[in-house]
N, C-alpha and C positions, 0 to 999 in steps of 0.2 A: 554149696547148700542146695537141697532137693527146690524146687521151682513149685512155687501155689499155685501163682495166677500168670497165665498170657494173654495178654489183650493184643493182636496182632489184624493191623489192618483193618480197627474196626470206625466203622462210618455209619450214623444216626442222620435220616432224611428225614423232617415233620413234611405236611402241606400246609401251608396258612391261605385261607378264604375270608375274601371280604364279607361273604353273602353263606346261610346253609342251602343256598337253591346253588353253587358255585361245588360244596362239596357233594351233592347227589349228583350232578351233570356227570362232575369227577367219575365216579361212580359206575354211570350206566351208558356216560357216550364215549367212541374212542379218543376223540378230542382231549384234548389235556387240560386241567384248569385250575387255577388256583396258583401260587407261590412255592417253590421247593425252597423250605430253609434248611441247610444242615447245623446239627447241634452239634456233632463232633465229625471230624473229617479223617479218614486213615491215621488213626492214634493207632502207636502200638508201642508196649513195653513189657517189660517181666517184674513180677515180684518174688521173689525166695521167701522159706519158711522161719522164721524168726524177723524179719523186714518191718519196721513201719515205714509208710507214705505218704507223704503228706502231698494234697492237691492244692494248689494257690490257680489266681485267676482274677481276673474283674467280673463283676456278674454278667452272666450269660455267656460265660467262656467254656460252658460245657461240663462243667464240675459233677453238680448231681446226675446228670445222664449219664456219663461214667458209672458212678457209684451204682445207679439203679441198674447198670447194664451187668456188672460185674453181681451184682446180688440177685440177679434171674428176676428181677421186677420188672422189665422191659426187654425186647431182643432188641440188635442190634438189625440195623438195613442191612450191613454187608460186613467182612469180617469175622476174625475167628474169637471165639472164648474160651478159656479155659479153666476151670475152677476146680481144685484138689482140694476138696474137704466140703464141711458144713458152714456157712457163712450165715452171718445176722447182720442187719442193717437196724442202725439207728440213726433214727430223726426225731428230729419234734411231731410228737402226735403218730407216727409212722405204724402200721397193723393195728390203734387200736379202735375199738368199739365206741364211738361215743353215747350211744345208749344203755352199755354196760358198769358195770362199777368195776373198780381197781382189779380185785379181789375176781369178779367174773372174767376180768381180760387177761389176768396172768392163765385163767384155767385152758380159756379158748387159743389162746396162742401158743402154748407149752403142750397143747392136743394136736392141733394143727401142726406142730413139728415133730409130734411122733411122740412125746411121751403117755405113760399111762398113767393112770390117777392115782394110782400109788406112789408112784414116781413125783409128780408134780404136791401131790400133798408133803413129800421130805423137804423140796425146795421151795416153797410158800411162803415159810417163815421165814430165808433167807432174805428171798427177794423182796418182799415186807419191808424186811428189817432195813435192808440197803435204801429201797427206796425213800424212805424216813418220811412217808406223806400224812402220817399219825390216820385217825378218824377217816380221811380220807379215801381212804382202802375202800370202803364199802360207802363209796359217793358214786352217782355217775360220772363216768369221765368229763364229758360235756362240760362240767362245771368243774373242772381244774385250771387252774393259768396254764402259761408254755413251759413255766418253769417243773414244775409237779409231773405235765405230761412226758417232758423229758426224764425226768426222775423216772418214773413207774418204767418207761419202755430201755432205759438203758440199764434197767436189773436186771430186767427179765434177759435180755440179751446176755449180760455177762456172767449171769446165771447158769445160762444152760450151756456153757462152757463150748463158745464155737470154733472152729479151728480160725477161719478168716471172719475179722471183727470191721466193721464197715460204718465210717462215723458222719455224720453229715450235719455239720454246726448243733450236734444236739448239748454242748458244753456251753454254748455260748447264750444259753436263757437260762441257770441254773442260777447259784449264788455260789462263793468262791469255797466255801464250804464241802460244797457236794460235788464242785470240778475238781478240788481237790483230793477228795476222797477217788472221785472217778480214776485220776488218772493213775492213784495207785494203782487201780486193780487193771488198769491194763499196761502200766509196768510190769506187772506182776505176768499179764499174759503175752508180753513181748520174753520174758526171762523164759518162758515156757516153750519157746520159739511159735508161737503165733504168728498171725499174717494180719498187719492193720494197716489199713486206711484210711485216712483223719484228714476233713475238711474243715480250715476254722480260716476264721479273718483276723486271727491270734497269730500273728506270724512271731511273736515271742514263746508260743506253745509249741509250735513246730519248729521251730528252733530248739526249743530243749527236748523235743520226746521221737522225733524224727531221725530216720536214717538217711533216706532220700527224700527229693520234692518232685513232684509233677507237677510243671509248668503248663496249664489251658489256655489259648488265648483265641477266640472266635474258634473255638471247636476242635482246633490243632495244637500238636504238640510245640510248644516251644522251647523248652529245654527239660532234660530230664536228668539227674544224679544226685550228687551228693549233697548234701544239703545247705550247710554254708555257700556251697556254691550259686547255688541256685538262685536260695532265696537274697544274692546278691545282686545276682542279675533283675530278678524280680523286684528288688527297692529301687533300683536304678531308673527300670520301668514305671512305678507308679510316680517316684519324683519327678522325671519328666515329662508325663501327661498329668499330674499337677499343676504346675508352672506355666503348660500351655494356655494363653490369652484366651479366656470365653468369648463366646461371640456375642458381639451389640448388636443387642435388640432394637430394632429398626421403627426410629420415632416418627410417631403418626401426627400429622397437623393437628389433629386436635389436644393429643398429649404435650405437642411443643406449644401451645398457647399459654 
């Protein structure tokens, strides 16, 4: 199978500062200051054309910075990328306007990707339609739940028919209803040989809709293949830091009175 994505080598550094007189020093003197945290550490894998992925992880394992790295929403510190095709990312609330209404945000986002208004007026009533927010449509964003926002931004995504599809818990604020209409239609875009990437803490969803798993753990890769496999490894994992004894909080003479 022709290869979509290579992520080879790649490594995210933040700075964290206790103080913002800590991040200007940073800045202007040669001294160094501040904290290097890395969010991802030399990850590297390949995805093929027709592949779904699923990312598992405990939070702050590096998950979304992946996704935003692989979607040209962030560059990487060091590392290579490679992306063969048109990619959408969906999240909760993710490109949209919150001073806009539905119905303004499908216009501004389907512009900013390069369609014309001729073009976006055929696909409107689809993604309307999909999105199923009724009245809605022509409300400010602002005032939608999480659920609604995922609605409206995962039409429009699956809408404009991307080659690599980029998912980031946006299934997991919806109602079972509209996950399940979702994930027809990106069965339908795996059947097509599409390129997905689906992060959920449904490890029974990736289980049924996944090819392989990508394993995150502090920023590194910890295992990477087939899926059954994986996420065997990975329940193994969280059962055993489960079970680990919490630590006792250390009683104060006045508390033990």
């Amino acid at each position: 199978m022709e290869t979509s994505v290579v992520i080879k080598n790649v490594t995210k550094k933040y700075k964290l500062y206790r103080k913002n007189r800590e991040k200007v020093m940073d800045l202007i003197l040669p001294k160094s200051f501040g904290q290097d945290f890395y969010a991802l550490k030399n990850v590297s894998f390949e995805a093929k054309k027709g592949e779904t992925i699923g990312f598992v992880g405990t939070n702050g394992s590096g998950k979304s910075t992946l996704l935003n790295i692989i979607a040209g929403i962030i560059p990487p510190t060091d590392g290579v990328v490679e992306v063969n095709g048109e990619s959408a990312y969906i999240a909760v609330n993710a490109g949209l306007k919150n001073e806009l209404t539905g119905r303004e945000n499908i216009e501004l986002k389907c512009l900013m990707l390069g369609f014309s208004k001729e073009q976006i007026k055929r696909m409107e009533p689809d993604i309307i339609e999909f999105a199923d927010i009724g009245p809605f449509i022509d409300q400010p964003v602002k005032s939608y739940s999480s659920g609604m926002k995922s609605r409206l931004g995962f039409s429009i995504s699956v809408n404009i028919d991307p080659d690599i599809l980029i998912i980031d818990e946006a299934l997991a604020v919806g109602d079972k209803a509209f996950a399940k209409k979702s994930m027809e239609r990106m069965n339908d875009f795996k059947e097509r040989g599409k390129t997905i990437f689906f992060v959920s803490h449904s490890t029974k969803q990736i289980k049924n809709f996944c090819d392989k798993v990508l394993w995150l753990q502090k920023g590194e890769v910890k295992a990477f293949g087939p899926t059954e496999d994986v996420l065997d490894e990975y329940d193994a994992f969280i059962k055993m830091i489960s079970k680990k004894p919490k630590k006792k909080k250390k009683v104060t003479e006045a508390a033990s009175r």
